[in-house]
C-alpha angles and dihedrals in degrees: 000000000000093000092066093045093053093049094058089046087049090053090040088055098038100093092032075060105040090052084052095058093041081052090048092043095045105032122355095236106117101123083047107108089213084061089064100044127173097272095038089057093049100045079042087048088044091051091053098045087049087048094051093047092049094046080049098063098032090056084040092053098038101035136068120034126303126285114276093031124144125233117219109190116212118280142160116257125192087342091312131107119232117189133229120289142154129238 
């Protein structure tokens, strides 16, 4: 559960970081508050929103089983456990 928590934080911070880094590589201000101003903050705030819903929707859309699919839940069957599958 953590993997894909951590996924969606990574594409939220990737244009915070990538700003970080063009700020590191032209003008070495990157700890300097004028450098993240107001606007910069909310196009960078936009971008990763924009990113999240779009991993969203990719991870939605390639991920999990097919549609109509069934869903078995785990049980025990003649004194055996059988795991969880789909169908």
């Amino acid at each position: 559960m953590i993997r894909p928590i951590l996924t969606e934080f990574a594409f939220f911070l990737a244009p915070f970081a990538a700003y970080a880094i063009y700020l590191l590589l032209t003008r070495g201000g990157v700890l300097h508050p004028e450098a993240w101003s107001a606007r910069a903050l909310a196009w960078l705030t936009v971008a990763a929103l924009i990113s999240l819903i779009g991993s969203f929707v990719v991870l939605a859309h390639f991920s999990g089983v097919p549609l109509g699919s069934t869903y078995i839940p785990a049980h025990m069957e003649d004194g055996k456990f059988v795991p969880a599958q789909t169908r």
